[in-house]
N, C-alpha and C positions, 0 to 999 in steps of 0.2 A: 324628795323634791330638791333637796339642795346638793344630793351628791350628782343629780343632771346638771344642774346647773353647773356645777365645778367643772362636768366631763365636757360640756358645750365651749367653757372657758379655755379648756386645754387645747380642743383641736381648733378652733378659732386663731389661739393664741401659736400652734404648730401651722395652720395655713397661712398666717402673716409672715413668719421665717420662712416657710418654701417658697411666698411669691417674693419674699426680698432676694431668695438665693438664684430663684429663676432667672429675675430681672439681672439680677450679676451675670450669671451665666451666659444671656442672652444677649449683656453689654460685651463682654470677651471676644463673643464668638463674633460680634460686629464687628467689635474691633480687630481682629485676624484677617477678617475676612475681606477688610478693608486694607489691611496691609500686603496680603500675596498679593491682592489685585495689582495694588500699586509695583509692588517684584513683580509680577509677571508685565506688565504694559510699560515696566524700566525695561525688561529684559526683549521684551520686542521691541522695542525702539532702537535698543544697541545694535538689537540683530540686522533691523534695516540699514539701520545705517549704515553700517558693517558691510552689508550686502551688498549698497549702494558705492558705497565708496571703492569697493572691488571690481562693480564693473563699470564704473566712470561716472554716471549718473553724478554721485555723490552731492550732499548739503553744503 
């Protein structure tokens, strides 16, 4: 009876460090995932303007 108990402890106590690493994980991967956006939607804004400014249009 007490060595379930221990084992029930252990992985209880191993599924609280996996959702804390997930949750890490999942904060990272936001976080990137927020930063190309913002590179790529800098880099088409250059592009237009670029574009814009080339054939007159321009800002």
């Amino acid at each position: 009876m007490f060595k379930k108990e221990k084992v029930k402890d252990k992985i209880v106590e191993e599924k609280n460090h996996l959702s804390v690493f997930e949750g890490f994980k999942f904060g990272f991967g936001f976080f990137v995932a927020i930063l190309t956006g913002t590179l790529i939607v800098a880099a088409l804004v250059y592009l237009f303007t670029n574009i814009f400014k080339a054939t007159g249009i321009g800002f």
